[in-house]
C-alpha positions in Angstrom: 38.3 22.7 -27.1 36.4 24.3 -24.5 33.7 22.5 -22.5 31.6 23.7 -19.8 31.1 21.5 -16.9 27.4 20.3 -16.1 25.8 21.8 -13.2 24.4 19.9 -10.7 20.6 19.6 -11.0 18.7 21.3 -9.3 16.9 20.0 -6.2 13.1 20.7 -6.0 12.0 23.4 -3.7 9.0 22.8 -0.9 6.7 24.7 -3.0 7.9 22.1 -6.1 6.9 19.6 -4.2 3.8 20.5 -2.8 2.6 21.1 -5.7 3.4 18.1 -7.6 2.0 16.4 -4.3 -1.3 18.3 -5.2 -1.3 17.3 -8.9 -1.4 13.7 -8.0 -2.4 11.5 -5.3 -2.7 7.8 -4.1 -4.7 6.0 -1.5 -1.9 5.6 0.6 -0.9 9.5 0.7 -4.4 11.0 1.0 -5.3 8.2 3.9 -1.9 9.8 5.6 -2.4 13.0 5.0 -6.0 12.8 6.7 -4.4 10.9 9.2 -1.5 13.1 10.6 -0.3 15.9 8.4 3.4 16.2 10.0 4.0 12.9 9.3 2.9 13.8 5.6 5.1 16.7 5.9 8.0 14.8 6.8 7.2 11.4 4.7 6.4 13.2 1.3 7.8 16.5 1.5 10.9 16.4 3.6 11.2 12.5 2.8 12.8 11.9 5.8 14.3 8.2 5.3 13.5 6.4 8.0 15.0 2.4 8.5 12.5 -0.4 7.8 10.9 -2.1 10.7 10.9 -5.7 11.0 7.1 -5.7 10.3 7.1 -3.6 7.4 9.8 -6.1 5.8 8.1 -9.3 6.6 5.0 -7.5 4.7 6.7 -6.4 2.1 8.4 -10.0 1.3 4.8 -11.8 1.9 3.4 -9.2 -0.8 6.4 -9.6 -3.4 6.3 -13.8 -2.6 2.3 -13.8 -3.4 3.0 -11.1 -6.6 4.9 -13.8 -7.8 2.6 -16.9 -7.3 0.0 -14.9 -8.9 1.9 -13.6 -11.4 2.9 -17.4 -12.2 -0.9 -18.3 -12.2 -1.4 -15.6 -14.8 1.2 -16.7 -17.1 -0.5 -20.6 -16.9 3.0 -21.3 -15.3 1.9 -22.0 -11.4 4.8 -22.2 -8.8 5.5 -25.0 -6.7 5.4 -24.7 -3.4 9.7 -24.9 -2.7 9.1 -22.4 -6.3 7.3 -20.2 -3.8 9.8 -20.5 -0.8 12.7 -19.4 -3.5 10.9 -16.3 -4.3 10.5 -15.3 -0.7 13.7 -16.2 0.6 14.9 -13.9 -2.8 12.6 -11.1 -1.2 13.6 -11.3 2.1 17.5 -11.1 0.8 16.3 -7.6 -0.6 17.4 -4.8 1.4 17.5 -1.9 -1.5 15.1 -0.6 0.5 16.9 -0.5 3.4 17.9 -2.7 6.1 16.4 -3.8 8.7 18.4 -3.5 12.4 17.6 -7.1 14.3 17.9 -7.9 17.4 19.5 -11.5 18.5 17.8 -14.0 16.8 14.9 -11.8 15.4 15.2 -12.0 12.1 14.4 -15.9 12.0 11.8 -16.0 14.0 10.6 -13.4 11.3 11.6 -15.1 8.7 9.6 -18.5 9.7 6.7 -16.2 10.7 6.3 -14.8 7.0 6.2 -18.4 5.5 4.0 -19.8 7.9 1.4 -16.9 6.7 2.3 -17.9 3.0 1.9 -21.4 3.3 -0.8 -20.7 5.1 -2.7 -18.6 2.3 -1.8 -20.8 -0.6 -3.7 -23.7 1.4 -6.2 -22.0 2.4 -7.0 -20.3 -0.7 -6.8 -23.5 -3.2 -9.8 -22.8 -5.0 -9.2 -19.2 -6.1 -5.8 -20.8 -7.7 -7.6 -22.7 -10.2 -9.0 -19.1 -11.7 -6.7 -17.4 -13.8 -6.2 -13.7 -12.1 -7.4 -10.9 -14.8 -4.6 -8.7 -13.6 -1.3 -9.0 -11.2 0.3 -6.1 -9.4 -0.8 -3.6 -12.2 -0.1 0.2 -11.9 -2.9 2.6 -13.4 -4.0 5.7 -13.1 -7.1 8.1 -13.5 -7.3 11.5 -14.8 -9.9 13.8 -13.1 -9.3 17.0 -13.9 -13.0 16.9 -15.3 -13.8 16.8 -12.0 -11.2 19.4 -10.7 -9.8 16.8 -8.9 -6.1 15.7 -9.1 -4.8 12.4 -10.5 -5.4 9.4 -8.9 -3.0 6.5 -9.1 -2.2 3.2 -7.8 -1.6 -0.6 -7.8 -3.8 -3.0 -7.8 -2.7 -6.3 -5.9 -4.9 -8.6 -7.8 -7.6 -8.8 -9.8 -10.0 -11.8 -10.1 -13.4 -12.1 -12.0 -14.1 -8.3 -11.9 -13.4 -8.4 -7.9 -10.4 -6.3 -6.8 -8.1 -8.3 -3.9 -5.8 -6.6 -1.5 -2.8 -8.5 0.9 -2.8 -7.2 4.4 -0.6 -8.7 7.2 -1.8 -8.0 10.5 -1.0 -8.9 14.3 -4.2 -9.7 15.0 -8.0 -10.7 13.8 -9.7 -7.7 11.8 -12.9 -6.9 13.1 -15.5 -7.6 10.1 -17.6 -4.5 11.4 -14.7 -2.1 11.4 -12.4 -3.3 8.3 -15.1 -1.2 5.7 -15.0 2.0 7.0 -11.4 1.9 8.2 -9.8 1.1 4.5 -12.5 2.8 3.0 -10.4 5.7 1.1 -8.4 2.8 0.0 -11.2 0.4 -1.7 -12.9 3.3 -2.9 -9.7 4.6 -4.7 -9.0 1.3 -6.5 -12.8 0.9 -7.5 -12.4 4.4 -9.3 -9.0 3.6 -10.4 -10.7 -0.1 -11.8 -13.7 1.7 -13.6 -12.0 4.3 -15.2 -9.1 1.9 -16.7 -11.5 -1.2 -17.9 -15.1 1.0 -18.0 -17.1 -1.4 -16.0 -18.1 -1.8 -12.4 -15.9 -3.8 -10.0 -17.8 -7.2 -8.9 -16.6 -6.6 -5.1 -13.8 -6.2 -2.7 -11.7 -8.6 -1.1 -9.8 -7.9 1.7 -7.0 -11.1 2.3 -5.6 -10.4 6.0 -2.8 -12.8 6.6 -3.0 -12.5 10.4 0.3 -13.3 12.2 -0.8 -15.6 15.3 1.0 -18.7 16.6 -1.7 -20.5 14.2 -1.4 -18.0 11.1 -4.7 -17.9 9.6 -6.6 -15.7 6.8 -9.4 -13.6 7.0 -11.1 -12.6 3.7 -13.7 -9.5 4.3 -15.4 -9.6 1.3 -17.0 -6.0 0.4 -19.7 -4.6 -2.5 -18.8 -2.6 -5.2 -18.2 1.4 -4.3 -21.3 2.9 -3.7 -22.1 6.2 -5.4 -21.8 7.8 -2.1 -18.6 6.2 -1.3 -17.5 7.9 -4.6 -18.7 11.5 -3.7 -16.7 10.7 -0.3 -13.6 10.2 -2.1 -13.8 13.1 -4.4 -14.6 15.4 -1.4 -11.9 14.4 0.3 -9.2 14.3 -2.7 -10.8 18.1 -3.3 -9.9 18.8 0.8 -6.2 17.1 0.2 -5.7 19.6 -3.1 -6.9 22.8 -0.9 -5.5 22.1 2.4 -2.4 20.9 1.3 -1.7 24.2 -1.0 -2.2 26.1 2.6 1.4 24.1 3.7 0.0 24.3 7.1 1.5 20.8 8.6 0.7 19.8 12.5 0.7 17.1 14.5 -2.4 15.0 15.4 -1.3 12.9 18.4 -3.4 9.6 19.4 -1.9 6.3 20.5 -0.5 5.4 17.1 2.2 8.0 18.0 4.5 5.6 20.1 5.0 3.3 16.8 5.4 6.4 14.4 9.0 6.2 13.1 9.2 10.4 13.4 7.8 10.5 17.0 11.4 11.7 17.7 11.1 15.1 14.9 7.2 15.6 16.0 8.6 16.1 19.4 10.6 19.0 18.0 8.1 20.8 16.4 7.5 24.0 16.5 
Protein backbone atom coordinates (compact mmCIF):
# COMPACT_ATOMS: atom_id res chain seq x y z
CA UNK A 1 0.00 0.00 0.00
CA UNK A 2 1.04 3.27 -0.98
CA UNK A 3 1.21 6.18 1.53
CA UNK A 4 2.17 9.64 1.04
CA UNK A 5 4.34 11.20 3.57
CA UNK A 6 2.88 14.34 5.55
CA UNK A 7 4.43 17.56 4.71
CA UNK A 8 5.69 19.61 7.08
CA UNK A 9 3.32 22.46 8.07
CA UNK A 10 3.55 25.33 6.93
CA UNK A 11 5.15 28.21 8.86
CA UNK A 12 3.12 31.47 8.97
CA UNK A 13 4.35 34.27 6.72
CA UNK A 14 4.91 38.06 8.27
CA UNK A 15 1.90 39.19 6.59
CA UNK A 16 0.01 35.92 8.58
CA UNK A 17 1.09 37.24 11.39
CA UNK A 18 0.44 40.73 11.21
CA UNK A 19 -2.63 40.15 10.56
CA UNK A 20 -3.61 37.85 13.12
CA UNK A 21 -1.69 40.45 15.49
CA UNK A 22 -4.33 43.00 14.14
CA UNK A 23 -7.35 40.68 14.71
CA UNK A 24 -6.68 40.49 18.28
CA UNK A 25 -4.93 42.26 20.93
CA UNK A 26 -4.01 42.38 24.77
CA UNK A 27 -2.98 45.13 27.14
CA UNK A 28 0.35 43.94 27.23
CA UNK A 29 0.94 44.01 23.26
CA UNK A 30 -0.89 47.27 22.50
CA UNK A 31 1.08 49.05 25.70
CA UNK A 32 4.41 47.64 23.63
CA UNK A 33 3.58 48.36 20.58
CA UNK A 34 2.83 52.16 21.66
CA UNK A 35 5.91 51.91 23.46
CA UNK A 36 8.65 50.80 20.87
CA UNK A 37 7.44 49.22 17.67
CA UNK A 38 10.85 47.18 16.92
CA UNK A 39 10.69 45.65 19.98
CA UNK A 40 6.98 44.62 18.85
CA UNK A 41 8.45 43.61 15.68
CA UNK A 42 10.94 41.43 17.08
CA UNK A 43 8.75 40.15 20.25
CA UNK A 44 5.43 39.30 18.33
CA UNK A 45 6.39 39.04 14.89
CA UNK A 46 9.92 37.65 14.62
CA UNK A 47 9.44 36.08 18.27
CA UNK A 48 12.88 36.42 18.90
CA UNK A 49 13.35 34.09 22.15
CA UNK A 50 15.14 35.87 24.33
CA UNK A 51 16.47 34.08 28.03
CA UNK A 52 14.56 35.13 31.15
CA UNK A 53 16.09 37.65 33.38
CA UNK A 54 16.41 37.04 36.93
CA UNK A 55 13.68 39.70 37.65
CA UNK A 56 11.20 38.46 35.26
CA UNK A 57 11.50 34.96 37.00
CA UNK A 58 11.26 36.01 40.48
CA UNK A 59 7.93 37.83 39.15
CA UNK A 60 6.67 35.20 37.49
CA UNK A 61 7.13 32.65 40.63
CA UNK A 62 5.57 35.52 43.07
CA UNK A 63 2.48 35.73 40.49
CA UNK A 64 2.09 31.72 40.03
CA UNK A 65 2.77 31.35 44.32
CA UNK A 66 -0.22 34.12 44.95
CA UNK A 67 -2.51 32.36 41.85
CA UNK A 68 -2.33 29.55 43.95
CA UNK A 69 -3.11 31.01 47.52
CA UNK A 70 -6.00 32.61 45.82
CA UNK A 71 -7.03 29.98 43.95
CA UNK A 72 -7.04 27.97 47.36
CA UNK A 73 -9.19 30.78 48.97
CA UNK A 74 -11.66 30.28 46.17
CA UNK A 75 -12.02 26.71 46.46
CA UNK A 76 -12.77 27.34 50.66
CA UNK A 77 -9.48 25.28 50.81
CA UNK A 78 -6.79 28.17 52.18
CA UNK A 79 -3.09 27.26 52.12
CA UNK A 80 -0.88 27.30 54.96
CA UNK A 81 1.76 29.30 54.98
CA UNK A 82 4.77 26.14 54.45
CA UNK A 83 1.46 25.15 51.71
CA UNK A 84 2.40 28.49 50.19
CA UNK A 85 6.39 28.11 50.31
CA UNK A 86 5.75 24.52 48.40
CA UNK A 87 4.02 26.15 45.68
CA UNK A 88 6.76 28.74 45.14
CA UNK A 89 9.64 26.71 45.52
CA UNK A 90 7.45 24.33 42.72
CA UNK A 91 7.44 27.64 40.59
CA UNK A 92 10.72 28.68 40.96
CA UNK A 93 11.84 24.89 39.89
CA UNK A 94 9.98 25.81 36.58
CA UNK A 95 12.12 26.64 33.80
CA UNK A 96 9.80 25.61 30.70
CA UNK A 97 10.03 28.93 30.08
CA UNK A 98 13.43 29.04 29.86
CA UNK A 99 16.27 29.35 32.14
CA UNK A 100 17.61 31.74 33.78
CA UNK A 101 21.77 32.28 33.53
CA UNK A 102 22.99 33.15 37.45
CA UNK A 103 25.65 34.44 38.47
CA UNK A 104 27.57 33.02 41.83
CA UNK A 105 25.26 32.96 44.39
CA UNK A 106 22.39 34.96 42.64
CA UNK A 107 19.87 32.79 42.45
CA UNK A 108 19.41 32.54 46.38
CA UNK A 109 19.59 35.74 47.17
CA UNK A 110 16.62 35.80 44.52
CA UNK A 111 15.09 33.15 45.73
CA UNK A 112 14.88 34.53 49.55
CA UNK A 113 13.95 37.94 47.96
CA UNK A 114 10.62 36.49 46.30
CA UNK A 115 9.47 34.95 49.67
CA UNK A 116 10.15 37.77 51.68
CA UNK A 117 7.67 39.81 49.20
CA UNK A 118 5.15 36.78 49.64
CA UNK A 119 5.29 36.52 53.20
CA UNK A 120 5.25 39.82 53.21
CA UNK A 121 1.77 40.29 51.25
CA UNK A 122 -0.03 37.40 52.88
CA UNK A 123 0.55 39.41 56.24
CA UNK A 124 -0.10 42.36 55.20
CA UNK A 125 -3.06 41.64 53.39
CA UNK A 126 -4.96 39.41 56.15
CA UNK A 127 -8.19 41.00 55.85
CA UNK A 128 -8.82 40.69 52.09
CA UNK A 129 -8.16 36.62 52.88
CA UNK A 130 -11.20 36.31 54.81
CA UNK A 131 -13.32 37.35 51.40
CA UNK A 132 -13.81 34.72 49.07
CA UNK A 133 -12.17 36.05 45.50
CA UNK A 134 -15.11 36.15 42.74
CA UNK A 135 -12.62 35.01 40.12
CA UNK A 136 -8.74 33.71 40.15
CA UNK A 137 -6.43 33.98 37.16
CA UNK A 138 -9.37 33.89 34.61
CA UNK A 139 -8.81 34.39 30.82
CA UNK A 140 -11.71 36.28 28.89
CA UNK A 141 -12.16 37.96 26.05
CA UNK A 142 -14.27 40.73 24.25
CA UNK A 143 -15.56 40.95 20.89
CA UNK A 144 -15.68 44.45 19.33
CA UNK A 145 -16.06 44.23 15.96
CA UNK A 146 -19.33 46.40 16.65
CA UNK A 147 -17.04 48.83 17.23
CA UNK A 148 -14.50 48.10 14.32
CA UNK A 149 -12.18 47.43 16.82
CA UNK A 150 -10.27 44.06 17.19
CA UNK A 151 -10.58 41.48 19.94
CA UNK A 152 -9.51 42.28 23.21
CA UNK A 153 -8.25 39.57 25.51
CA UNK A 154 -6.67 38.98 28.71
CA UNK A 155 -6.29 37.67 32.32
CA UNK A 156 -7.50 38.90 35.06
CA UNK A 157 -5.18 38.33 38.33
CA UNK A 158 -7.98 38.54 40.77
CA UNK A 159 -11.14 39.55 41.28
CA UNK A 160 -12.73 40.61 44.61
CA UNK A 161 -16.18 42.27 45.30
CA UNK A 162 -16.57 43.66 41.78
CA UNK A 163 -12.88 45.35 42.22
CA UNK A 164 -10.34 44.04 39.65
CA UNK A 165 -6.59 43.31 41.46
CA UNK A 166 -3.40 43.18 39.67
CA UNK A 167 0.32 41.71 41.24
CA UNK A 168 3.20 43.95 40.26
CA UNK A 169 6.85 43.43 41.67
CA UNK A 170 8.82 46.37 41.59
CA UNK A 171 12.43 47.67 42.71
CA UNK A 172 11.14 50.46 44.20
CA UNK A 173 8.09 52.65 45.70
CA UNK A 174 5.38 53.52 42.92
CA UNK A 175 4.60 57.00 42.92
CA UNK A 176 0.71 57.19 43.76
CA UNK A 177 0.49 60.30 41.25
CA UNK A 178 2.09 58.47 38.34
CA UNK A 179 0.91 54.73 38.72
CA UNK A 180 -2.85 55.89 36.94
CA UNK A 181 -1.79 57.22 33.98
CA UNK A 182 1.28 54.94 33.50
CA UNK A 183 -0.84 51.41 33.56
CA UNK A 184 -3.64 53.08 32.26
CA UNK A 185 -4.08 50.98 28.80
CA UNK A 186 -3.83 48.16 31.13
CA UNK A 187 -6.67 48.94 33.86
CA UNK A 188 -8.74 50.29 31.18
CA UNK A 189 -8.45 46.94 29.14
CA UNK A 190 -9.42 44.73 32.04
CA UNK A 191 -12.38 47.08 33.04
CA UNK A 192 -13.73 46.56 29.38
CA UNK A 193 -12.68 43.03 29.40
CA UNK A 194 -14.74 42.82 33.16
CA UNK A 195 -17.94 44.58 31.77
CA UNK A 196 -18.42 42.92 28.69
CA UNK A 197 -17.90 39.26 30.35
CA UNK A 198 -20.26 39.82 33.75
CA UNK A 199 -22.37 43.16 32.25
CA UNK A 200 -21.80 45.29 35.18
CA UNK A 201 -19.42 48.05 36.12
CA UNK A 202 -16.15 47.13 37.95
CA UNK A 203 -16.22 48.61 41.69
CA UNK A 204 -12.41 49.86 41.29
CA UNK A 205 -8.91 49.00 40.63
CA UNK A 206 -6.34 47.77 42.84
CA UNK A 207 -2.98 47.92 42.05
CA UNK A 208 -0.79 45.33 44.70
CA UNK A 209 3.01 46.42 44.14
CA UNK A 210 5.13 44.04 45.98
CA UNK A 211 8.13 46.36 46.17
CA UNK A 212 11.47 44.49 46.54
CA UNK A 213 13.45 46.63 49.33
CA UNK A 214 15.64 45.24 52.07
CA UNK A 215 12.14 45.63 54.15
CA UNK A 216 9.74 44.29 51.31
CA UNK A 217 6.62 46.13 51.64
CA UNK A 218 3.19 46.55 49.63
CA UNK A 219 1.68 49.31 48.12
CA UNK A 220 -1.94 49.02 47.07
CA UNK A 221 -3.00 52.20 44.61
CA UNK A 222 -6.47 51.81 44.74
CA UNK A 223 -8.13 53.39 41.41
CA UNK A 224 -12.13 54.25 40.26
CA UNK A 225 -13.87 52.42 37.80
CA UNK A 226 -12.89 53.37 33.87
CA UNK A 227 -14.19 56.47 33.10
CA UNK A 228 -16.11 56.90 29.81
CA UNK A 229 -13.18 58.80 28.61
CA UNK A 230 -10.72 56.33 29.62
CA UNK A 231 -12.81 54.03 27.39
CA UNK A 232 -12.81 56.24 24.25
CA UNK A 233 -8.91 56.44 24.95
CA UNK A 234 -8.61 52.80 24.70
CA UNK A 235 -10.69 52.22 21.65
CA UNK A 236 -8.64 55.08 19.91
CA UNK A 237 -5.77 53.61 20.50
CA UNK A 238 -6.73 49.82 19.83
CA UNK A 239 -8.11 51.58 16.28
CA UNK A 240 -4.33 53.30 15.87
CA UNK A 241 -2.67 49.67 16.81
CA UNK A 242 -5.11 47.96 13.89
CA UNK A 243 -4.04 50.78 11.25
CA UNK A 244 -0.60 51.39 11.98
CA UNK A 245 0.34 48.01 12.50
CA UNK A 246 -1.21 46.94 8.85
CA UNK A 247 1.44 49.75 7.54
CA UNK A 248 4.38 46.97 8.84
CA UNK A 249 6.35 50.07 9.37
CA UNK A 250 8.59 48.95 12.58
CA UNK A 251 11.38 51.53 14.19
CA UNK A 252 13.05 52.09 17.05
CA UNK A 253 12.04 54.63 19.70
CA UNK A 254 15.18 54.92 21.90
CA UNK A 255 14.87 56.46 25.62
CA UNK A 256 16.69 55.14 28.70
CA UNK A 257 14.70 52.01 28.91
CA UNK A 258 16.92 50.86 26.02
CA UNK A 259 20.03 49.68 28.13
CA UNK A 260 17.67 46.92 29.94
CA UNK A 261 15.88 45.92 26.57
CA UNK A 262 16.83 42.25 25.95
CA UNK A 263 17.05 43.21 21.83
CA UNK A 264 19.23 46.29 22.40
CA UNK A 265 21.85 44.18 20.58
CA UNK A 266 19.31 43.58 17.05
CA UNK A 267 18.00 47.35 17.35
CA UNK A 268 21.57 48.30 17.04
CA UNK A 269 21.51 46.49 13.68
CA UNK A 270 18.65 48.03 12.20
CA UNK A 271 18.37 49.27 9.23
Amino acid sequence: MNTLAEAPPKEPSVKDIITGLQNTVSASRLSLFLQCRLKFYFRYVLKLKKPKTAALHLGNSVHSALKAWNKARWLNKPLSLKELHDEFSKAWADDSEGSVKWEPGEEDDEKTTGWRLLDTYIRQSASMALTKPDAVEVSIEADLSHQGLPRLIGILDLVQQGTIIDFKTSSSTPNAASVEHLHETQTSAYAILYRHNTGKKETGIQLHHLVKLKNPKLCITDLPPMTQQQEHRLFHLMDNYYEELGRTEFYPSPSFACMGCEYFGECRRWH
